[in-house]
N, C-alpha and C positions, 0 to 999 in steps of 0.2 A: 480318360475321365468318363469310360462308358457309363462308371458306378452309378453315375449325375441322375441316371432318370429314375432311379427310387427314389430318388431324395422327397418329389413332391407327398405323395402318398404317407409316406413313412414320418414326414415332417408332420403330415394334417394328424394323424392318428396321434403323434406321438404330446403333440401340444394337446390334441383334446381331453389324454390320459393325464398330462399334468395340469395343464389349467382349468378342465373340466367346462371350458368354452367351448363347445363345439362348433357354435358358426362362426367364431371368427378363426379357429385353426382350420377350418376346412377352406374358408377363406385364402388366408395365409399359404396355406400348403398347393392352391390353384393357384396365386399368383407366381409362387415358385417355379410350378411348372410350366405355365405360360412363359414367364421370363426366360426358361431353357428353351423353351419351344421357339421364339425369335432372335435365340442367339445373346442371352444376355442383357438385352435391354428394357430394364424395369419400365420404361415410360410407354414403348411398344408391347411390352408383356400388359401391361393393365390394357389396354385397348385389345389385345388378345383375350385376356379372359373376360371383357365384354362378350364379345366376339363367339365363343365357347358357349356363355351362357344363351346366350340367342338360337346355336345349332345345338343346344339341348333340344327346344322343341321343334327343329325338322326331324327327329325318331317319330313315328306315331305313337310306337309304342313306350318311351317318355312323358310325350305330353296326356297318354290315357292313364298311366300311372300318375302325374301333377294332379288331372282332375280326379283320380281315383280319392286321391288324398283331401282331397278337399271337400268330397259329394260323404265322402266318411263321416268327417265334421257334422255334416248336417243331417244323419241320418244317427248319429250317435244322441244329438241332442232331440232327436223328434220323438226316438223310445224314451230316453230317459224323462222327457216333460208330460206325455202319456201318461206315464205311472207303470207303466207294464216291466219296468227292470226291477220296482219294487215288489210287483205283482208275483215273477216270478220269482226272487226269493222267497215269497210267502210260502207259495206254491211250492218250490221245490223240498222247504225244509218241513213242511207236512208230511212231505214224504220219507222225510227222513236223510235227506240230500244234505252233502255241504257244509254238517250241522257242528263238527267239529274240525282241527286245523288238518288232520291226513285225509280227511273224506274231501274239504276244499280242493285241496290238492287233487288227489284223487278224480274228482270230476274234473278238472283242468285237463287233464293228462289224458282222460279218456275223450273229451270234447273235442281235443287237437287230432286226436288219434281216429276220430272219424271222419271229420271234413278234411278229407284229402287231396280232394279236386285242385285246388288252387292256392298256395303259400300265404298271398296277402289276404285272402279271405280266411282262413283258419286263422293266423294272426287276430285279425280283428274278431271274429267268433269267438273265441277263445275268453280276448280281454272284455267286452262288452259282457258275457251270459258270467264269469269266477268275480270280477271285480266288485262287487258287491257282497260275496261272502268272505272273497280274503280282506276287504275293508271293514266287514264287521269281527272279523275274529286276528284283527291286527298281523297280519302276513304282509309285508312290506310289496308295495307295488313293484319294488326289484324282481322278489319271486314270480311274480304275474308274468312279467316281460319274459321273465326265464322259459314261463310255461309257454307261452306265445312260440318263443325261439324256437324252441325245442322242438316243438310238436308242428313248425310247419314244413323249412325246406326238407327235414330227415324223413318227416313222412311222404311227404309229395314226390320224395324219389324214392323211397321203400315200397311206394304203392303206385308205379307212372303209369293210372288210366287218367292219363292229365296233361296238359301242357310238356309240363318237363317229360313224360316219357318220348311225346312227340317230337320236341327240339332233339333226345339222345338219336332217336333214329333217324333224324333229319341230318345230323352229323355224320353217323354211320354213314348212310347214305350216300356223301360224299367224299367217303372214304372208301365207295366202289363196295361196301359191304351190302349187301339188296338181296340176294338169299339169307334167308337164315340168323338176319337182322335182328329177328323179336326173339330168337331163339339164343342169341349171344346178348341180349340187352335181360334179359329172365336171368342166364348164366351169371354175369356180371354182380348183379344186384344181390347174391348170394355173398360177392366181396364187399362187396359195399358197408363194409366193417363200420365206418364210422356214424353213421345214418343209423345203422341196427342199435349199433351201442350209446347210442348219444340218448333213441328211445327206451332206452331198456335204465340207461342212467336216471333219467327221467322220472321211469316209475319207484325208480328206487330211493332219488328224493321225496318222493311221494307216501310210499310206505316205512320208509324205516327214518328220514327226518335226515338223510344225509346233509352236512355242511359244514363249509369251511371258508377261511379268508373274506373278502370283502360281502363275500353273500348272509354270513356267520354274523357279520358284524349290522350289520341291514336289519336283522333279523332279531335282533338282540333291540334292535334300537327301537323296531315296531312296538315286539313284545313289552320290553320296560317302561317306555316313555308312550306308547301310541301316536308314534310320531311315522308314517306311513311311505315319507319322502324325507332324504336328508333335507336337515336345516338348511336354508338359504340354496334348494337344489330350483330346478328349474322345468318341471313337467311336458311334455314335448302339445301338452292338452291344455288350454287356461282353462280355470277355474270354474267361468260363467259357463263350462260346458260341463268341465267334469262333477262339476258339484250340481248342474241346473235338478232344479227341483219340478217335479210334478205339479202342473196347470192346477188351479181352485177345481174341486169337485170330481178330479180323474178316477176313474173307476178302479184304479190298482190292477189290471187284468193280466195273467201272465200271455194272455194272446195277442197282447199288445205288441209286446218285443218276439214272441215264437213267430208271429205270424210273416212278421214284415223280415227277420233273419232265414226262415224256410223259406220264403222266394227268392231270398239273393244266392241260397247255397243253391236251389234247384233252376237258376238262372244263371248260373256258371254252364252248368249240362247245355242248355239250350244256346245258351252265346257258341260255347265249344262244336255243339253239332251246326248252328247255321255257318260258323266262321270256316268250318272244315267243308263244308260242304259234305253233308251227311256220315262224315268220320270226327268224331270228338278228339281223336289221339289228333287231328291235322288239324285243330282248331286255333285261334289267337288268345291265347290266356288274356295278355292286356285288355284286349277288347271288349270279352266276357266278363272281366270284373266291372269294367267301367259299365256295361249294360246293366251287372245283377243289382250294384251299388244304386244305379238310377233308377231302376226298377221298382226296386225294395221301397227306396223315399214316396217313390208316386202311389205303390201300395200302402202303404204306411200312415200318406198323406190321407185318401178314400177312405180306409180303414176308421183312420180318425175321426172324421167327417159325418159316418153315419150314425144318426142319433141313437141312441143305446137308453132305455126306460124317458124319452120325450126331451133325452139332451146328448147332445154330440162330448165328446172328449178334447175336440178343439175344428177351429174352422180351419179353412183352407188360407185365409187371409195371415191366422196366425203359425199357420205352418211353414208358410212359405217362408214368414219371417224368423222362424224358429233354424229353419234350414242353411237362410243368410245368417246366421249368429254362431251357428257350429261351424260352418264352414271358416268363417273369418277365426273360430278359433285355433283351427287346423293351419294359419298361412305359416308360420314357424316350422311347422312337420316339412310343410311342400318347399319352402326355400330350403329346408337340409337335405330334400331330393333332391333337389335341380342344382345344388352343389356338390353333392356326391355323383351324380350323373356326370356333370362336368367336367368333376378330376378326374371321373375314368374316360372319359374320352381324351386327357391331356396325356392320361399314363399310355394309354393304347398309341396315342401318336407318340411319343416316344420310342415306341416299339419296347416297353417295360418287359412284356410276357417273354416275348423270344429273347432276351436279353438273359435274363434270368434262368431259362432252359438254356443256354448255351452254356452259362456256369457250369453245369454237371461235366464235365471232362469224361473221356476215356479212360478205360482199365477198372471201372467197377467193379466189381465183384457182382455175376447176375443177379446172386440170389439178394442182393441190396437193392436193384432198381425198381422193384413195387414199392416197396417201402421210401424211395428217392422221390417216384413219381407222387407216390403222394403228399412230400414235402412239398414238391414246385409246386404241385397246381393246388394245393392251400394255402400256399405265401402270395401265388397269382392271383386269389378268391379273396384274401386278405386285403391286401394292397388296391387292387381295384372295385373292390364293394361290389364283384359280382361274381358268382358263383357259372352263368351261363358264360361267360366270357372266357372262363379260367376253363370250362370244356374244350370251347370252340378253340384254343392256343393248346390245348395239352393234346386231344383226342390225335388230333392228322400225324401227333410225334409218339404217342404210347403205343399206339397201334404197329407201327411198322415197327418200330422197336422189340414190340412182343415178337411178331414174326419174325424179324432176323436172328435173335435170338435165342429163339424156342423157348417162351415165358409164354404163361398161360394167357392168351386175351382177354378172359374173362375176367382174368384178374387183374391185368393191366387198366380195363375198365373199369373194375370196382374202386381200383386206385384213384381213377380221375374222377369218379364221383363222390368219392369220401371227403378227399382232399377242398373239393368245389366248395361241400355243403362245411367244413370244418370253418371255413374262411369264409360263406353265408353269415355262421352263427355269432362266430368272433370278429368280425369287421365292426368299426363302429359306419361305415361307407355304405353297407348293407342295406336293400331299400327293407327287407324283411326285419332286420333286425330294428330301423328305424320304425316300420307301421307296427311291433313288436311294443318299444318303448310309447309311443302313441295309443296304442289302444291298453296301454295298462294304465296310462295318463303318468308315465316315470319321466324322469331325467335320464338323458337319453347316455350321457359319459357313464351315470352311474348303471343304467341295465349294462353294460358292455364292461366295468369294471367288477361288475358281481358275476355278470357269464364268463368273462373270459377264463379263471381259474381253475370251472367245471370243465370249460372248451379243451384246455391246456390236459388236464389229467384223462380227457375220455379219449383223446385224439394221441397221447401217448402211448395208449392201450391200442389203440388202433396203429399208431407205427410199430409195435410191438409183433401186434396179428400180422404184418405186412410183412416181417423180417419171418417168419414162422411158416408164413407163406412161402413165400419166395423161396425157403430151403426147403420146404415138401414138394414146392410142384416141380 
């Protein structure tokens, strides 16, 4: 009954796709796994998944991601009560930005495509500066989260002067590769097929309106009805944030929201170089966002604060409070982290990933194992809602594999990083995919049932490239 330790994982995903309840299938699918985890006993599996949830936050880097979610809240609703989200669309559609439904897109796509530093920050970048033109020209907030997804883990490993480049050679590293390390992680990313194509799919819903399946149908229901969230769906944002309207008398200013968003994107850099100790590649992602996110609010706040023609935009007393109101609207987001955190800490004690890699048998055919590897470590990225995890399980095995062999490493690597980011975009467990549906203000089963369809068809193109692979090299 090795089968037993998918079951948790595969149960929470599987319920959130039919009953479209997400916490309580991610629930459900922990307690499952707790109960394998002590042996069968549901009464010690619930006191187990207390348990779990409590060494969520002994990670540090868990509980900077909890508060990252929560300091978001409150820094979403302090632009938007400013006036400066309105400001900037004024602003940008002066210029001709935005102004129709490919150009929205369009900016989206390039938005994601520059903040590359750090995943949950493009994420939220992304949704914060398009949300307000795909709402006025009725583009369903599905599509938003799409562009969120897209445009963050595929480029943060298409472009690693970031965290994730740091964690792959931190892995290398320990796989005794230390010459030649940056020159094989360069190589690699050349495969990295599904990251390339996932951006390139990207632009090409953007210019030519590609769609199909549940995204088609999203999209259909915006345009006809202006209805922007299925009926009776369930926003991962309330209302009093995402709709909060601008204080009596705010200036409209678009330097309201540039201002206080350009310090948290060039406060990633500074978190990354202090955490590194003067190398930004050896920096703490977690850490860096939770500083640029607090950062930004305290700019934000001052910003606010100083009188502009003999009157401020808001005081400090009411920002403070504005900050406690977005945050409380975020607690929904951060309990679906700390339960997606959770399960993958259950799956990982189960020992889920090596279980899985052990499936593959002998007698392959070589030129099939890029294309394999890149099944397991996107079913691993899948299943446990995390994409660095599904590395750190596939790397120490792709690697010696290439060399015995004789498969190209490079490619073997590209393997394990397509595969990660594939199961990044299409997990609903994903913290990206969830801060994805959060800053588009969607329902989080429905971004995950509109993406997965696009995930499914780009990522078949990419087992395709792999099989193609494999027989050239």
């Amino acid at each position: 009954m090795d089968w037993i330790v998918l079951l948790p994982p595969i149960a929470a995903i599987a319920l959130a796709l039919w009953t479209k309840e997400v916490y309580l299938s991610l629930f459900a699918g922990l307690l499952i796994g707790t109960t394998i985890l002590v042996g069968g006993n549901p009464v010690l599996g619930m006191k187990e998944l207390v348990d779990q949830l409590v060494l969520v936050f002994q990670d540090p880097g868990n509980t900077r991601i909890v508060f990252f979610c929560l300091l978001v809240g409150g820094l979403m609703a302090l632009v938007q009560a400013s006036g400066g989200v309105i400001g900037f669309v004024n602003w940008a559609q002066s210029r001709g930005w935005g102004q129709t439904r490919r150009g929205a897109e369009l900016l989206a796509w390039v938005v994601g495509l520059l903040i590359f530093v750090e995943s949950s920050i493009t994420c939220l970048v992304v949704g914060a500066v398009n949300r307000p033109f795909f709402d006025k020209l009725k583009l369903p907030r599905e599509k938003l989260a799409f562009y969120c997804d897209s445009t963050s883990a595929a480029v943060c490993m298409s472009l690693p002067l970031n965290g994730w480049g740091a964690y792959i050679l931190g892995l290398l590293a320990a796989q005794g590769v230390t010459t030649g390390a940056v020159g094989l992680l360069a190589s690699g990313l050349m495969f990295n097929f599904y990251s390339w194509l996932s951006i390139l799919f990207a632009l090409g819903v953007a210019l030519f309106g590609w769609q199909f399946g549940s995204m088609k149908k999203a999209e259909e229901r915006a345009l006809s009805t202006g209805q922007l969230t299925r009926p009776g769906s369930t926003p991962l944002v309330s209302e009093e944030v995402s709709e909060l309207e601008p204080v009596e008398g705010s200036p409209e200013q678009a330097r309201d929201l540039l201002i206080p968003l350009g310090v948290m994107v060039g406060m990633i850099f500074v978190g990354l170089w202090i955490t590194g100790d003067g190398d930004m590649m050896q920096g703490s992602g977690s850490t860096s966002v939770l500083w640029a996110v607090g950062t930004a609010i305290m700019v934000a706040a001052g910003l606010y604060a100083i009188p502009r023609n003999g009157r401020r935009v808001m005081s400090p007393m009411q920002a403070s409070a504005l900050v406690l109101k977005g945050s409380a609207g975020l607690v929904g987001v951060t309990v679906l982290i700390v339960f997606a955190f959770a399960l993958g800490q259950v799956s990982r004690a189960l020992e889920m990933g090596p279980y899985v890699v052990g499936l593959v048998g002998d007698g392959v055919p070589t030129f099939w194992i890029p294309a394999l590897v890149f099944v397991v470590t996107s079913f691993i990225s899948f299943t446990l809602g995390s994409s660095w995890t599904a590395f750190a399980v596939l790397l120490p095995i792709a690697l010696p594999l290439a060399a015995g062999l004789g498969i190209s490493e490079a490619l073997m690597l590209g393997a394990v990083l397509s595969g990660g980011v594939w199961g990044d975009h299409a997990s609903p467990l994903s913290d990206t995919s969830i801060i994805s549906s959060m800053s588009a203000a969607c329902d989080h089963v429905d971004h995950i049932r509109t993406q997965m369809p696009y995930a499914f068809a780009v990522g078949g193109v990419a087992f395709a490239a792999y099989l193609v692979a494999g027989i050239l090299a």
